[in-house]
N, C-alpha and C positions, 0 to 999 in steps of 0.2 A: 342355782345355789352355789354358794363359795365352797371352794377346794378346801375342805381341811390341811391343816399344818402336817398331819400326821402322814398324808396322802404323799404331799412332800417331803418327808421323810424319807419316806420308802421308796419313791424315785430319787431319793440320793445314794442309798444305800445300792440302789440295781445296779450304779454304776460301775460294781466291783465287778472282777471277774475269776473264774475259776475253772481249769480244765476239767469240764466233766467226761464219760466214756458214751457217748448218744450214739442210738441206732437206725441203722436204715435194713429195707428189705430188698431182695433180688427171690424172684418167686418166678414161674414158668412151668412148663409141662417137657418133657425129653422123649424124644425120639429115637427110633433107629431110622436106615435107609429107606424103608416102605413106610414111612410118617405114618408107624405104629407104635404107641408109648410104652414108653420098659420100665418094669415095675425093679423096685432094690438095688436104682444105682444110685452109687455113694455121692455125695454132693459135699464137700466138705473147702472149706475156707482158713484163713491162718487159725483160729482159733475156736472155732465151732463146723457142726459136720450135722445130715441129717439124708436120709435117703426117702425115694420116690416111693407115691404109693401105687395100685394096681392101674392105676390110670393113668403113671407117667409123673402124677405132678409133685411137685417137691415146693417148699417155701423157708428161707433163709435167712435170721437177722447177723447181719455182720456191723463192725464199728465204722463210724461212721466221718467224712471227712479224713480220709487216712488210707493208703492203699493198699487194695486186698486182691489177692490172687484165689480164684474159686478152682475148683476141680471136679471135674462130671468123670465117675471112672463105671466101667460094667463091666463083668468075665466075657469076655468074647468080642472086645469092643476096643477098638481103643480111645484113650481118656481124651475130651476135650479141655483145655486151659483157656481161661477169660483172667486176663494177668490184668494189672495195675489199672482196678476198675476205682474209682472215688467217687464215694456219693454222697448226698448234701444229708445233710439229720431229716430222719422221718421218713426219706424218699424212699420210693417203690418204684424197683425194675424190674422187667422181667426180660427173661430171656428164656430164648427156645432152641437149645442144642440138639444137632443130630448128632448121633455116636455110629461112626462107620466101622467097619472090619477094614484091620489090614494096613489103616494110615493114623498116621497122627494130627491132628486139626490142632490149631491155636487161632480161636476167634478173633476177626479181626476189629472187632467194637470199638470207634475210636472213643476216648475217654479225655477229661481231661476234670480242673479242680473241682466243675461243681454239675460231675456228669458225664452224660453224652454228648458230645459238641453238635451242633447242628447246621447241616451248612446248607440247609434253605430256608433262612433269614428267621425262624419261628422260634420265637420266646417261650421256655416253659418256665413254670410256676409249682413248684413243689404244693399236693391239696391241702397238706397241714396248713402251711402258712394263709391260705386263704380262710379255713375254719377259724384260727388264731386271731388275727389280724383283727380291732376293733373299730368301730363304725355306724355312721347312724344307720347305715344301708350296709352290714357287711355282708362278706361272701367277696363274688369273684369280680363285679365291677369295682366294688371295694378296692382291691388290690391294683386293679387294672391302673387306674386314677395315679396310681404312686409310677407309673412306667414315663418317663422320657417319650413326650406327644401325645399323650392322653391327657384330656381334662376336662373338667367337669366343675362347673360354680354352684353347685346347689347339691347340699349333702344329703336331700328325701329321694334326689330321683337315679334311680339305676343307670341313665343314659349318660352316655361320654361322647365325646368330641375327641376324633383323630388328625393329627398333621393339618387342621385346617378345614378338614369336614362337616357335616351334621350328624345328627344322632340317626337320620337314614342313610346312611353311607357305610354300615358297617354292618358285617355279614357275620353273622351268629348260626353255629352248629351244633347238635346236641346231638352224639353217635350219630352223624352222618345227615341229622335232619333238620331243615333250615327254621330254625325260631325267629318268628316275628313280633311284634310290639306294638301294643294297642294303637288305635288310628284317632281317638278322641281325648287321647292325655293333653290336658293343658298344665296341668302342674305337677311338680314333684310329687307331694302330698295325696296325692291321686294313686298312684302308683303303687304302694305296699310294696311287693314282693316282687322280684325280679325273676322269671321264668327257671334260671338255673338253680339249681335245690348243691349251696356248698358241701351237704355230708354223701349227698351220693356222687361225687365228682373223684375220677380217678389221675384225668390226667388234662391237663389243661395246655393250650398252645396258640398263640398268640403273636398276628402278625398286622405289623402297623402300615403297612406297605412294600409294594413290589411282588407281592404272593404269586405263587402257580396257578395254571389253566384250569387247574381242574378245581378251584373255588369259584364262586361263583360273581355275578356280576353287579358290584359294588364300584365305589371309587378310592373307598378308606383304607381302610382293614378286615380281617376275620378272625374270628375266636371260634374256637375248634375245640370242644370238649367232650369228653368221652365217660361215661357213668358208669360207677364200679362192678365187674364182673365177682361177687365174692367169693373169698374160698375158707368160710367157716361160716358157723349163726352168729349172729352180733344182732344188738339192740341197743340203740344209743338215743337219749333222751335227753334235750334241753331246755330250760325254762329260764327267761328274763322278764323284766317290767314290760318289754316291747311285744314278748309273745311267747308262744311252745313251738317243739319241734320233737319229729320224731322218727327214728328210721329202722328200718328194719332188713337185716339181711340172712336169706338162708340160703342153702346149697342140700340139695339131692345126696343119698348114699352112695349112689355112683358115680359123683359130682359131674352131672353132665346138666344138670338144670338149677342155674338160680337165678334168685329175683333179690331184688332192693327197691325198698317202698318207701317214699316219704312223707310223711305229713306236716304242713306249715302252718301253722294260725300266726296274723301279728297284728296290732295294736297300737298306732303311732299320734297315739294322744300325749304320752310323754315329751315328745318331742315339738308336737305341733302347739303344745300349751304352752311352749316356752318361748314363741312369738309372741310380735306385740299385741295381734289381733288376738282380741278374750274371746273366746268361741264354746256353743254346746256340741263336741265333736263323737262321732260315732261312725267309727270307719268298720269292717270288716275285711277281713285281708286272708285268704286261707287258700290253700292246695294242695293235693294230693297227687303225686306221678310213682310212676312204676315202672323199672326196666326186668324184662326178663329173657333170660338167654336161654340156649336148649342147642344139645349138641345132639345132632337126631343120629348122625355117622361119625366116623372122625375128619371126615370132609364134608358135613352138611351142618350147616347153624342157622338157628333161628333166632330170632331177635324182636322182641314186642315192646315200645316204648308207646304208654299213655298217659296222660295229663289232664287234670281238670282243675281251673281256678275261676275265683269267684272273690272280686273287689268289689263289696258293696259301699260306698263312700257316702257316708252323711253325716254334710258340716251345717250351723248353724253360728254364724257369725255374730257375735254382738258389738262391741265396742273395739275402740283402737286408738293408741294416742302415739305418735312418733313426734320425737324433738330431734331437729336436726338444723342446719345452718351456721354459725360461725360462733366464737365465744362475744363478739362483740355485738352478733346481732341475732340473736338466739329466736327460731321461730318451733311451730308447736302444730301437729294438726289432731285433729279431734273427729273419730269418725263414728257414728252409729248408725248402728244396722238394723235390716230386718231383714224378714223372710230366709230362706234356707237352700244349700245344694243339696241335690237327690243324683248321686253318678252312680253306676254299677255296670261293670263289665265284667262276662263270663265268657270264659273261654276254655274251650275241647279242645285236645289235640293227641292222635293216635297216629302208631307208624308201626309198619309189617318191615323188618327185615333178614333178609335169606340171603345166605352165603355159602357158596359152593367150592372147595376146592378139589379140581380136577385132578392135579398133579404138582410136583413140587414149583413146578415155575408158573404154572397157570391159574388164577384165582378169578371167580366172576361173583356179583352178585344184585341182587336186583329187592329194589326197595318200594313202598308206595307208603304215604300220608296222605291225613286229613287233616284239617285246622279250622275251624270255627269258631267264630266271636260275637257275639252280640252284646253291645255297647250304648248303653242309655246318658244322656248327657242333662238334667232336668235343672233345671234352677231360677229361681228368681229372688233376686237382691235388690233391696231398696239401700241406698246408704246416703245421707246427710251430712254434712263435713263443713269444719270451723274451721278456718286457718289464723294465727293471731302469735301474737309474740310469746314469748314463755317468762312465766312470775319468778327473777331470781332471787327475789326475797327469801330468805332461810328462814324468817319465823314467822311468813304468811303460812296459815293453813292453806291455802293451795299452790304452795310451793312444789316448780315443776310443772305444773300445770300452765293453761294457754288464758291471756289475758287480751285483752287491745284486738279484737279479732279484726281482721281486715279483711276475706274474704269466707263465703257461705254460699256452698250450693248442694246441690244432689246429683244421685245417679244411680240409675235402674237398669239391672243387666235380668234379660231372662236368656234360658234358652232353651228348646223342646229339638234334640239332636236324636234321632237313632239313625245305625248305625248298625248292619248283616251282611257279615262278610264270611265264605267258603272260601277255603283254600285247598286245592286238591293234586296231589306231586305222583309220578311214578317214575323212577327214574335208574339207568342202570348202570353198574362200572364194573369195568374189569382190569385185571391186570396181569403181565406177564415178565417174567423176570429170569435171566440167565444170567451168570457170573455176576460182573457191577452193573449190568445193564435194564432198565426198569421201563418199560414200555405199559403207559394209563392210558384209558379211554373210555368216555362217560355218554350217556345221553338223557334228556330229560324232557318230559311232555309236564306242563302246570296248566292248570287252571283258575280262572280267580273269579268269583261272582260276586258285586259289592251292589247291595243296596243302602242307600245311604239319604237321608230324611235330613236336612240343615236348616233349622231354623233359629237364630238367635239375635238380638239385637240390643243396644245401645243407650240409652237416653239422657244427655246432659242437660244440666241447669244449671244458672248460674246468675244469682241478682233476680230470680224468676222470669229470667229468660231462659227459651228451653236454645238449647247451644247446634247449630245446622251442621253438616259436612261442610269442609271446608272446599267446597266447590261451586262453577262459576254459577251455575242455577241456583244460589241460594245465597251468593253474595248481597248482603243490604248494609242501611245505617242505623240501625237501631241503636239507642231508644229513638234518635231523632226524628227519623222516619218511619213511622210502620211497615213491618213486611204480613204482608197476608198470605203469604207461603202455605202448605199443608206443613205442620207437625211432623218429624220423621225424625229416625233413630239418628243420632250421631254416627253410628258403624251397624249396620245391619245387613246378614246375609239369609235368605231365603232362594231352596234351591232342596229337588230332589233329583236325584240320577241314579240311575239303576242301568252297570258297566258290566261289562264280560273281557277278560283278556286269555288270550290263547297265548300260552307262550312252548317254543319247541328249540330245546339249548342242546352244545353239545362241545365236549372236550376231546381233545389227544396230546399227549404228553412224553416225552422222551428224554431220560434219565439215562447219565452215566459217569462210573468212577475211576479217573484211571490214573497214574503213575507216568509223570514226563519229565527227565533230566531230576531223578531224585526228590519234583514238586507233586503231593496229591492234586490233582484238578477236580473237582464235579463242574458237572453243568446240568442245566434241565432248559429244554425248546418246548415252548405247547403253544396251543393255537387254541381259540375259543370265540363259540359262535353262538348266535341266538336269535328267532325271528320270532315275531310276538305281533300280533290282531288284537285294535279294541274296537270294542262294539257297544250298542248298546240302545237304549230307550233315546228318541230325538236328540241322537248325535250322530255326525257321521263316523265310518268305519275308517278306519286307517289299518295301515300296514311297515311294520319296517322290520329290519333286517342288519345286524352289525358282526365283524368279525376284529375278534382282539387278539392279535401276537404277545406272547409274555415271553422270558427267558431269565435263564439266573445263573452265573459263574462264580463258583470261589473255586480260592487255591489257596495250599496248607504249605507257603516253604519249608524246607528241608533246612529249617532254624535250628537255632539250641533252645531259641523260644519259644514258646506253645502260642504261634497268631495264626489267624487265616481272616482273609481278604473276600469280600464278596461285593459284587456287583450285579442287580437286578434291575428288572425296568420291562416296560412295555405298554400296550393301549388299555385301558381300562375305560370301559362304557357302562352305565347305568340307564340301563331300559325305567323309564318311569312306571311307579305304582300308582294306586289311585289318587294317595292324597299330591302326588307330582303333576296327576292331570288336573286337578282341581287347585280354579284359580281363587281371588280371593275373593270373588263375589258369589266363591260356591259351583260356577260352574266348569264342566268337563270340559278338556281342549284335548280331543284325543290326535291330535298332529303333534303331539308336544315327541320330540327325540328323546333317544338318550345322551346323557350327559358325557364329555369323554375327558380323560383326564391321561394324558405321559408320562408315567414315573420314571427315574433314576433315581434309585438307592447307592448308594457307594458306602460299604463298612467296613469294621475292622472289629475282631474280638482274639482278647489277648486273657489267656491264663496262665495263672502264675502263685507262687506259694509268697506269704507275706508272714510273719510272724508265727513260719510254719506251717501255718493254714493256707485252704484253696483261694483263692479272689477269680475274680473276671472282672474285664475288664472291656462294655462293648461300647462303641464308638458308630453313629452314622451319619451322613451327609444327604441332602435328599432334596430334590427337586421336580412340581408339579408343575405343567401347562396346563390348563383347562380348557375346554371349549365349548362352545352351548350349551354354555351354563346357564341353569332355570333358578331366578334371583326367589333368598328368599327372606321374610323375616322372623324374628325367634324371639320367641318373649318367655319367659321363663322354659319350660321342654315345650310349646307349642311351635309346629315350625307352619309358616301358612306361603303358600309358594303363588308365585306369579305364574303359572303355565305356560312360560314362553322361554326358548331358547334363545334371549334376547343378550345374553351378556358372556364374557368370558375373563377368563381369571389365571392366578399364579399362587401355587405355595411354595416356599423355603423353607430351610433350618438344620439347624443340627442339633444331637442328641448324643449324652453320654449317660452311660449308667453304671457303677460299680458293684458287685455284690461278690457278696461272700462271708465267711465265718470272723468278722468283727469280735464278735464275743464266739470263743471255741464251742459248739456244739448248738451254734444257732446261724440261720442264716438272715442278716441284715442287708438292705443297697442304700446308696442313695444314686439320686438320677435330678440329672439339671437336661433342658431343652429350650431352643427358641426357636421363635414359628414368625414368619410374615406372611401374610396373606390378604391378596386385595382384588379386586373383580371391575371391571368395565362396564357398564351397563348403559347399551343401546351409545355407545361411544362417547358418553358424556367425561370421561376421565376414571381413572383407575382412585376408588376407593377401600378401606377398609372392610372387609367382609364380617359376618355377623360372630363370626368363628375366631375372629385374630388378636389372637391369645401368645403375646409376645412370649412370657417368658414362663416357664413353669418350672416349680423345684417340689421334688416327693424326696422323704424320708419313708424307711420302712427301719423300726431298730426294735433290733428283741435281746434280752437279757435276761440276770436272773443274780440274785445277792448269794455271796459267796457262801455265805455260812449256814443260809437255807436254800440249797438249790432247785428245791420244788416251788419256791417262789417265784414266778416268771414274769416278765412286764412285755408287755408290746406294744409300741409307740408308734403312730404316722404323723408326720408332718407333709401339708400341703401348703403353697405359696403359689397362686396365678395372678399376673398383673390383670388391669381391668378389660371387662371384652367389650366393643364398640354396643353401643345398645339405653336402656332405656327413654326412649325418644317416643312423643306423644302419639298416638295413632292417628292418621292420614300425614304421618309427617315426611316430608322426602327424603329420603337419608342423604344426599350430595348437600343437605342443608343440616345435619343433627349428627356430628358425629361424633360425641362426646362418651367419652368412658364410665363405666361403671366404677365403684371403688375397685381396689386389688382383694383377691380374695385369700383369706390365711384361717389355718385350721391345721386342730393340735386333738387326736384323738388317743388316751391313753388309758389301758387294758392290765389291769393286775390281776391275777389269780395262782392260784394253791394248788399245787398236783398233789392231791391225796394217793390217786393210785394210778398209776400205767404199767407201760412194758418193764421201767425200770425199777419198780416199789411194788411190790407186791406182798400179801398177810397172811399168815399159815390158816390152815381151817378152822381154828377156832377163835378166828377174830373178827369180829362184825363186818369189814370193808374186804374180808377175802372173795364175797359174790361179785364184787366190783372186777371189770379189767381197767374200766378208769371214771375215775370221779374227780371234779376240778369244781371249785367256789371261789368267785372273784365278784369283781367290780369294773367299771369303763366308765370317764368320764370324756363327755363329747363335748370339743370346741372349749377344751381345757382352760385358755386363756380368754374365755369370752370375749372371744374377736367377734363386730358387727358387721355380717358379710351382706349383703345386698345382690338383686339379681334382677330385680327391675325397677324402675319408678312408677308411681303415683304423680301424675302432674295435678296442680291445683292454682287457681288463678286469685292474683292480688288487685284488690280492688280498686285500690291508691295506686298502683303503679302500673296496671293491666298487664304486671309479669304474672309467666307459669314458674310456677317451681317444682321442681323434677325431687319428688320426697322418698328417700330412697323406701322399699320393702326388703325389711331386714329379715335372715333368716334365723336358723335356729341356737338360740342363747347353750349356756353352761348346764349341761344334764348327768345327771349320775345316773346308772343299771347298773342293777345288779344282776346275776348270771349264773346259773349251775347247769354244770353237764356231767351225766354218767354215760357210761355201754357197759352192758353185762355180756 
């Protein structure tokens, strides 16, 4: 649908700006020396004050963006000071002070525009702006997408691409426990809902490369998220065109036990209606997870994180018309369907954890999960297709439409795939810490049982000839010559295997902060090791065994400026999962290694006040080696791998990202990055890989019109040049390496703060039950850009060319949106 004028309006007006007083929280529990909580000390800040309750914990809103000296004071104590702390609008710190007898403490927190500085390389992400932030897919890949080396061409599906990698190459944690990602996804649309639930997300952390020993063994990145421990009831409730949502959080009278419950349903027929393909669609999309904490001692926690989702996906494909090709030679395809997809996959996933601490420097604790999935894959598509020029007559009735047809064939895709995978973790960490000095170490036993059923196949036609692999047993000359060949699929895989993998990982890590010739230094050394058995049904066993050095150095000169320098790097190996052993005819190669990759990160981040306000200002450099690297290819999120350590490779690029308070009391970035990346395969020459995604640019901007400041807007802007790809299947790629179009995307988010921390109604006004109630709109792909993400080849019959017809995604959508919490 067309943007209304009025719409536009209103994004002219956001442009204003006006200093409003926005708040952030600093919340924690307080100690004495025997890490026992002291109930009635004063907590007090420039301008507000509030004291502890029987169990130590206290919570604080101070102004935000501006700097604030807080104070912990108690009779027999003396006072701790946390001086010139700045936080970003909305954020939540906490802090955990001891109050000694006898001395005076001034924490030593380093601080700076928009925070806690960080000096091992990890991004955070304030959780408002990721609930905020609009999107086909929003939440936390949503955001991620706008980071400098992140990218993603396709707005259904939650998966991203880092610095050059695949969407398996990135390590995802939810409180400590590793989330994986369906194993049968072939398209966005499939997908629904992304495992991480954005309203119970406390704190998010985010690292694109060079990470510590103690993550685990990836090539990319990891995303590291922690789900909110609450410390009141709250119930918060969202409803859009797309779906419901709902959460729930309580806390214990002795607040030593709470829990936060979510629940998701969503619905992406809005979105998927607004392609070209007319379809009867009926998805399912819904989940339910639950974290709950329990403090059994004041050194014993307990910790239950469970999850259960259930995508049940049924499309029903009917017609489909795409005009594409040039103004002067304008062509047209026309495609009708039958038959229907039947996907569904449900997945369990439960996790026990328990933390111990011993004493103030010693902490241990020990974790175990499950994970289960069963994944059904059913479909059969028949589809018929006209290719033909297009009627630019304006006052033909079938104007727009395909006239002059020159090519007409079919194609039959079924596929009958299941798909029972166990995942089973127990794994322990601990840690030790005196003065700066921070000594980790982890170990970890996995198990993995994958049975897995593949069957799917192919069938071309074309002039009613049915169309053969392009291979040498089935090379002929028809029509001229008859072939009496057997009939077989253009692309067919048939293959069961039934794997087991033992894997037995382990970390140690050594941290420290010190003070040289007036420079801060840290550094952190760890080491990291993992040996892993497959086995399985008529395969052989194999065995291997890798160890990876990591380490990371920043130093904070002894400037007038606020910069610190960091430098990171080490061996990065990727032990293969199933779908890496599985080649593309379906079957196991359990010899396959892992993948290794050498990073050097080189950064810089620089904070600094701009028009008053905080900015940063990060900067990185960064360089990959790879080596037995297992090639692979990627058609929309399906990635389908060669099983062999047959190739190797190189990433580049740099990356800058700005953020900060643009508009006073909101936090905006923008981020520009460029990526090379190209792979050698079996030494035929260094190509582009499926991933090289030269250039990308995110906007993230939030505002609000001066003269109704409860009107807020939130704008992303994405820009990725095209990624090497659409190329016919059985095709070589050292022969097809032609680009996708660029991909650009505009998503913008209006809504109404009826009520929050700021606005609030005496008791006799209808919206005083509320703590906050917000009614808006989002219009996705604002400027109805046609972004594309694979081709449709189709062949011409006058000229025995293919034409690569792009598959455009999703058109200009309006949702609408309300959210309250009582």
């Amino acid at each position: 649908m067309k943007c209304p004028k009025t719409v536009l309006l209103i994004l002219t007006l956001c442009l204003g700006k006006l200093t409003l007083a926005q708040t952030a929280t600093i919340t924690g529990v307080v100690l004495d020396e025997k890490n026992i909580p002291l109930a009635d000390v004063n907590v007090s800040s420039d301008s507000k004050g509030t004291y502890t309750n029987k169990d130590g914990f206290y919570i604080l809103q101070v102004i935000s963006e501006q700097k604030t000296s807080i104070t912990f004071s108690h009779i027999g104590h003396e006072p701790v000071v946390l001086r010139n702390l700045i936080l970003s609008s909305n954020e939540t710190f906490e802090f955990n002070p001891v109050l000694k007898e006898g001395m005076t403490q001034v924490d030593g927190v380093t601080v700076t525009a928009s925070g806690e500085k960080r000096v091992d390389g990890i991004t955070t992400i304030p959780p408002e702006v990721i609930r905020r932030i609009p999107g086909a897919n929003a939440g936390v890949e949503n955001v991620l997408k706008l980071l400098p080396g992140v990218t993603s061409n396709n707005e259904l599906s939650t998966q991203y691409s880092v610095r050059g990698g695949n969407y398996d190459e990135n390590l995802v944690y939810v409180n400590g426990i590793e989330v994986y990602r369906p194993f049968l996804i072939r398209s966005g649309q499939q997908e629904g809902l992304s495992f991480i639930n954005p309203e119970m997300v406390q704190n998010l952390e985010f690292s694109p490369g060079g990470f510590q020993a103690e993550y685990g063994d990836k090539l990319s990145s990891v995303l590291d998220i922690t789900y909110k421990q609450p410390t009141e009831f709250s119930l918060r409730a969202n409803a859009s065109l797309l779906g419901l949502s709902s959460t729930v959080e309580t806390i214990s009278q002795k607040k030593d036990l709470s829990t936060i419950t979510g629940i998701r349903y969503r619905n992406n027929s809005l979105l998927v209606n607004s392609q070209q393909t007319k379809s009867n669609f009926n998805p399912t999309f819904a989940d339910i997870q639950s974290f709950l904490n329990y403090k059994i001692t004041k050194n014993v926690t307990l910790g239950v994180l469970g999850s259960f989702s259930l995508n049940d996906y049924q499309n029903e494909p009917l017609t489909r018309q795409t005009n594409f090709g040039t103004l002067d030679d304008p062509k047209a395809l026309l495609v009708y369907y039958q038959g229907r997809e039947n996907n569904k996959f449900q997945t369990t996933q439960g996790a026990i954890m328990s933390s111990y601490r011993l004493n103030d420097n010693l902490n241990v604790n020990l974790t175990t999960s499950l994970y289960h999935t069963t994944e059904e894959e059913y479909s059969d598509v028949f589809a018929t297709y006209e290719l033909g020029a297009v009627d630019t007559d304006l006052s033909s009735d079938n104007a727009g439409g395909a006239i002059a047809t020159r090519g007409i064939g079919s194609q039959f895709n079924r596929a009958r795939n299941d798909l029972d995978a166990l995942i089973f973790n127990i794994s322990h960490k601990g840690s030790y810490s005196k003065n700066a000095r921070l000594l980790e170490w982890g170990a970890t036993y996995s198990h993995e049982d994958i049975r897995d059923q593949l069957r799917e196949s192919e069938f071309l036609d074309s002039l009613g000839f049915s169309v053969r692999p392009p291979r040498s047993e089935f090379q002929n000359n028809q029509p001229e010559d008859p072939f009496e060949g057997p009939i077989v699929p253009f692309d067919g895989v048939s293959a069961q295997n039934f794997i087991q993998t033992n894997r037995f990982s382990a970390f140690t890590q050594y941290s420290n902060k010190l003070e040289w010739l007036g420079q801060h230094i840290y550094y952190n050394l760890g080491l990291r090791a993992q040996h892993w058995t497959v086995s399985g049904k008529d395969v052989g066993k194999s065995a291997h065994t890798i160890v990876s050095p990591r380490g990371q150095f920043s130093i904070k000169p002894n400037w007038d400026l606020d910069m610190l320098f960091t430098l990171a790097g080490g061996l990065y190996q990727q032990p293969p999962m199933y779908r890496e052993l599985r080649d593309q005819e379906g079957m196991v190669q359990t010899d396959v290694k892992a993948q290794k990759s050498v990073h050097t990160v080189l950064g810089n981040e620089y904070s600094f006040l701009l028009w008053n306000r905080p900015f940063t200002l990060k900067s990185e450099v960064y360089y990959k080696k790879l080596n037995s690297v297992n090639p692979y290819t990627l058609e929309d999120v399906r990635i389908r791998y060669a099983a062999a350590n047959n190739a190797k490779a190189y990433a580049y690029g740099a990356e800058i990202r700005m953020n900060g308070a643009f508009v006073p009391g909101t936090e905006s970035w923008v981020s520009l990055g460029y990526l090379k990346t190209e792979e050698n395969i079996n030494d035929r020459g260094y190509i582009s890989r499926p991933t090289d995604q030269r250039l990308n640019f995110g906007v993230l901007f939030q505002d609000y019109v001066p003269n109704i400041p409860n009107l807020k807007m939130y704008l992303n802007l994405v820009y990725n040049t095209g990624l090497p790809g659409g190329s016919p299947s059985y095709a070589d790629p050292y022969n097809f390496q032609n680009r996708l179009r660029d991909y650009r995307r505009a998503d913008l988010g209006i809504s109404h703060i009826f009520v929050d921390a700021e606005t609030t109604y005496p008791k006799n006004h209808w919206l005083h039950g509320f703590k906050e109630l917000n009614i808006g709109f989002e219009i996705f792909n604002l400027f109805n850009n046609q972004n594309s993400i694979t081709n449709t080849w189709v062949r011409d019959v006058d000229s025995k060319r293919e034409y690569a017809v792009p598959n455009f995604m999703t058109s200009r959508v309006l949702n609408l949106k309300i959210g309250t919490r009582f």
